[in-house]
C-alpha positions in Angstrom: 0.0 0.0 0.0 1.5 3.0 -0.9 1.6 5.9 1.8 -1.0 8.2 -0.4 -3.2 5.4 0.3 -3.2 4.9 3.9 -3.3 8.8 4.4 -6.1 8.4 2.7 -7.7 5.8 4.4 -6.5 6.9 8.1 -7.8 10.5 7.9 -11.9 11.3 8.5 -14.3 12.3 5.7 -15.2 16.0 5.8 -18.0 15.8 2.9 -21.2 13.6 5.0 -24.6 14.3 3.8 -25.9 16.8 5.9 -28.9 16.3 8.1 -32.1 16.8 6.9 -34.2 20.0 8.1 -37.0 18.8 10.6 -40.6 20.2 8.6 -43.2 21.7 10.7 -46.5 18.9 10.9 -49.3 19.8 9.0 -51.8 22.2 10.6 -54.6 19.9 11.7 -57.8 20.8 10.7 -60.5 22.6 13.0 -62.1 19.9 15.7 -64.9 18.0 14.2 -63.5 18.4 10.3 -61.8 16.6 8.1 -59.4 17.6 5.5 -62.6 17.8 2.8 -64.7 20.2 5.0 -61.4 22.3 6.2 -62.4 24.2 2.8 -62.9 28.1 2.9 -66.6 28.3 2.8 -68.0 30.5 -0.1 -68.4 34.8 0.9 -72.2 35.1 2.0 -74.2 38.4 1.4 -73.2 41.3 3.9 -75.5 41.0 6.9 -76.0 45.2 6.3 -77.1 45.2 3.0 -81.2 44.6 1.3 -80.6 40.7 1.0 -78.7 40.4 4.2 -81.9 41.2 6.0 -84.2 39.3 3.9 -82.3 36.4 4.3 -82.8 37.0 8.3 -86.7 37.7 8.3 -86.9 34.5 6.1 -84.2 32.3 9.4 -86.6 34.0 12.0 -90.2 33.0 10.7 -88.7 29.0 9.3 -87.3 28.9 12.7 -90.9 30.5 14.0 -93.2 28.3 11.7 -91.1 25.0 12.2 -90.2 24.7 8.4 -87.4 21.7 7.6 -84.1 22.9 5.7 -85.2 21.6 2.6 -88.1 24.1 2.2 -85.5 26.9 3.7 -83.1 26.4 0.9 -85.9 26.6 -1.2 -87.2 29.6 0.1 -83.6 31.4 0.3 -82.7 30.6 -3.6 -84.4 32.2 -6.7 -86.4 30.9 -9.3 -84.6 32.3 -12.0 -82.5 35.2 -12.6 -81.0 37.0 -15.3 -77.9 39.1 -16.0 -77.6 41.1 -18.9 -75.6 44.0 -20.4 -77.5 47.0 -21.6 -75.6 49.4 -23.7 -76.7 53.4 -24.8 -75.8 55.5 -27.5 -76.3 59.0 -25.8 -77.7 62.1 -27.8 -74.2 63.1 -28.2 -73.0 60.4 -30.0 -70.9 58.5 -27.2 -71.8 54.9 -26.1 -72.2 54.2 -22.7 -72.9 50.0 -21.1 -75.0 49.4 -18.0 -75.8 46.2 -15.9 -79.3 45.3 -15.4 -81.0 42.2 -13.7 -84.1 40.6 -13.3 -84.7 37.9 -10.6 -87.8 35.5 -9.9 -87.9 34.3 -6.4 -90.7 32.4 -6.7 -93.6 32.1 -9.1 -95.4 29.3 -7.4 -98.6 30.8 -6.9 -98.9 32.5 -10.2 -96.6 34.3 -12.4 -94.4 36.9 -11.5 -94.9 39.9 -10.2 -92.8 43.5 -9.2 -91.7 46.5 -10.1 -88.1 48.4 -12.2 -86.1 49.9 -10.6 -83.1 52.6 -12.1 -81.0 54.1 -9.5 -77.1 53.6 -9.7 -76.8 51.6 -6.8 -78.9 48.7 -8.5 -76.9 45.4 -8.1 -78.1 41.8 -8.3 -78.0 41.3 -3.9 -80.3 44.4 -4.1 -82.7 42.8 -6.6 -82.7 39.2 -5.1 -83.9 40.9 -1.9 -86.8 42.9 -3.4 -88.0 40.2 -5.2 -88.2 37.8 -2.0 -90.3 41.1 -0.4 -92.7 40.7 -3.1 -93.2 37.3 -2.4 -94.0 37.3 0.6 -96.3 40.1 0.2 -98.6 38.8 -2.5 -98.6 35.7 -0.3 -99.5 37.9 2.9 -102.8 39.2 0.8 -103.1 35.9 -1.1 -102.5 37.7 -4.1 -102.1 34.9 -7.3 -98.7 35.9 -7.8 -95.2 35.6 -7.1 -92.3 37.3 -6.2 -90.2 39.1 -9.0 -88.1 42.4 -9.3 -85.9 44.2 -11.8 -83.3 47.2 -12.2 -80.9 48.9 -14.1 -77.5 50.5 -12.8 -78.5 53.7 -14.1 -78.8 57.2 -12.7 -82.0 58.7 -14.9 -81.0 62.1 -13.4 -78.2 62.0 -15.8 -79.8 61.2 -19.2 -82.5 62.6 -21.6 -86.0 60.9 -21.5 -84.9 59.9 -25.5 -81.9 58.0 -23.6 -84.1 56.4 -21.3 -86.2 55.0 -23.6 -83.5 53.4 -25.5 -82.0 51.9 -22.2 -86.3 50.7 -21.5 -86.7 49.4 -24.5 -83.1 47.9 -25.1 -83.6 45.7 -21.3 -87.0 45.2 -22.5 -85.7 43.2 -25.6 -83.8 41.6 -23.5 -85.6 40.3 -20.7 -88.6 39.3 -23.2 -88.1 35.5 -22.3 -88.6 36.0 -18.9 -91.9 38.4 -18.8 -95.7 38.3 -20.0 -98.8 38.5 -18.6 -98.9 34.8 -17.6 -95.0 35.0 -16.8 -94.1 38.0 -14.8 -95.4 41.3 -14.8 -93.7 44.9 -14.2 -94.4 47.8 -12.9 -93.1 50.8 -11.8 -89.9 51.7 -8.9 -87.8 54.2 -7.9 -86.5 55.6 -10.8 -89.2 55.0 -13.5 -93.2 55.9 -14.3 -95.7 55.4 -15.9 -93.9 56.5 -19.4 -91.5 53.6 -18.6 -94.3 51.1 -18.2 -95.5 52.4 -21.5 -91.9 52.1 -23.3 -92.1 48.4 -21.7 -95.5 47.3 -23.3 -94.8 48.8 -26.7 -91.9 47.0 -27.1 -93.3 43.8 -25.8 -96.5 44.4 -28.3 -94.3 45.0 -31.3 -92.5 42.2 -30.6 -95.9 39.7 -30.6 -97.6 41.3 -33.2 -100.6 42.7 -31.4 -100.8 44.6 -28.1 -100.4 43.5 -24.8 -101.6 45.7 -22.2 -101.1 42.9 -19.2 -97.3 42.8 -19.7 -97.3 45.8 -17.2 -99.2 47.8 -14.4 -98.9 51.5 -13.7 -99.1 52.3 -17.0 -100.9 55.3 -18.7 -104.3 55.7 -18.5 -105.2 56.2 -21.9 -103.8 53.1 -22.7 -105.1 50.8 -19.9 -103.9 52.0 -16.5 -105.8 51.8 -13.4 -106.8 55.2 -11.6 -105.3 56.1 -8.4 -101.9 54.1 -8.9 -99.9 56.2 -9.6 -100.4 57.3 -5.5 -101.7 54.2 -4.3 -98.3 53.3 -2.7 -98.6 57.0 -0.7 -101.7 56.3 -0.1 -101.6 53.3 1.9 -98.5 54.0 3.7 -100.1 57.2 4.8 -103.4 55.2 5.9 -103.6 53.5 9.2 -106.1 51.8 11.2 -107.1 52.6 15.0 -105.2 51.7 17.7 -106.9 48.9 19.9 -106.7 51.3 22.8 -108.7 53.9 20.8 -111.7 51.4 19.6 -114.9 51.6 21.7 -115.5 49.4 24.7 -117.6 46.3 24.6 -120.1 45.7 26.6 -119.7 42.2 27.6 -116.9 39.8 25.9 -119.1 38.2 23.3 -120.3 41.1 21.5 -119.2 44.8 21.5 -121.3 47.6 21.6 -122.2 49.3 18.5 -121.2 52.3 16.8 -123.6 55.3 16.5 -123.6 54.2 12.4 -124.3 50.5 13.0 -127.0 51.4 16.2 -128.7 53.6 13.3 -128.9 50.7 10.9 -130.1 48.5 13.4 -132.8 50.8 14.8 -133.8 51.1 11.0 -136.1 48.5 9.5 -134.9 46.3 6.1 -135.9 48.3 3.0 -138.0 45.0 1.9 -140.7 45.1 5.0 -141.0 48.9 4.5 -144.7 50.2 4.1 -144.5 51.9 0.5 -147.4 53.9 -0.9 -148.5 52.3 -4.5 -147.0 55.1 -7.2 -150.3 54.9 -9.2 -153.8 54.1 -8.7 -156.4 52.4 -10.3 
């Protein structure tokens, strides 16, 4: 053996692998989860905003009534609703694109109903929550209809009433799947009027062939509106009934005493056994 050799062989390696790093475990998931349902769970409506609280009232009265989750889910989702991208070409020339929606909650006890709204703040949580609203007040009455609402993100402050009928009539075309008289019917919001209801049924009209007056409420007199809507909303809100307190007192628990109108009527005998002199004689 030659001496390069044994030096070699008597002296210590200085190049061993080096130690491998110790890794931190993996976080364990939260108690009562697995690695499937450790999953961020999907952003949920601001509990501030229009559909926050809808979604609330709808918890409290399930919870209240004794509904199962099935027919929660069911009352918490919409029908149907539909996205779509409504462009302008202003007086001046330019082009301007707005959003505009149209949602049917539910449309189980008869087609559709509720009103268009333009204001700039329009977005689809806002419309999903007006649109439950409606529901449950045509149930409330037992009107034979459902929930349904629609709007444009659109300031009508800002534009000419030639630009808002192209914006109307432009959504109009391109909701027309969606409404009809036996689908879902519009009316008027915050934002539009009766000209917009009428922009609304002439473009639906043209597009059948023949006119359609049903498509929409609130519209113009003169070409089927009702009287008094245009401040029926007003109207009510500004109408209340008596307090309890402020009723008359009854005389005993099974029948109150009657009002000076009603005591009249009763004192007053049925027109049929009145004693009436013969308008002719013989």
């Amino acid at each position: 053996m030659s001496t390069t050799d044994a030096a070699a062989n008597a002296a210590p390696s200085t190049s061993s692998p080096a130690a491998p790093r110790p890794t931190a475990p993996p976080a364990a998931p939260p108690d009562g989860l697995n690695d499937k349902d450790a999953r961020p769970a999907p952003q949920a409506s601001s509990p501030h905003g229009p559909l926050g609280t809808a979604l609330a009232q709808l918890a409290g009265a399930v919870d209240m009534l004794g509904l199962s989750s099935g027919t929660h889910e069911m009352l918490a989702t919409p029908r149907r609703e539909v996205h779509v991208a409504v462009p302008l070409r202003k007086d001046d020339g330019t082009s301007m694109l707005f959003k505009g929606y149209r949602v049917q909650h539910n449309v189980s006890r008869g087609p559709g109903k509720g009103g268009l709204r333009y204001h700039p703040s329009v977005d689809i949580e806002e419309v999903r929550a007006l649109a439950m609203w409606m529901t449950w007040k045509c149930a409330i009455v037992d009107l034979p209809y459902g929930g349904a609402k629609g709007g444009v993100s659109i300031d009508p402050r800002d534009h000419s009433e030639r630009e808002l009928e192209r914006v109307t009539r432009r959504y109009t075309s391109e909701i027309k799947p969606m409404i009809g008289p036996e689908r879902d019917i519009m009316a008027p919001d915050m934002g539009t009027s009766e000209q917009t209801m009428a922009w609304v049924m002439d473009t639906y009209s043209v597009s059948e062939g023949y006119t359609i007056p049903g498509v929409v409420t609130g519209k113009p007199l003169t070409v089927g509106g009702s009287l008094g809507r245009a401040t029926a909303t007003s109207r009510g809100s500004s109408t209340r009934r008596r307090p309890r307190s402020a009723r008359p007192a009854s005389t005993s628990p099974e029948r109150p005493s009657p009002s000076r109108a009603s005591a009249r009527w009763a004192r007053t005998p049925p027109r049929s056994s009145r004693t009436r002199a013969p308008s002719w004689s013989p």
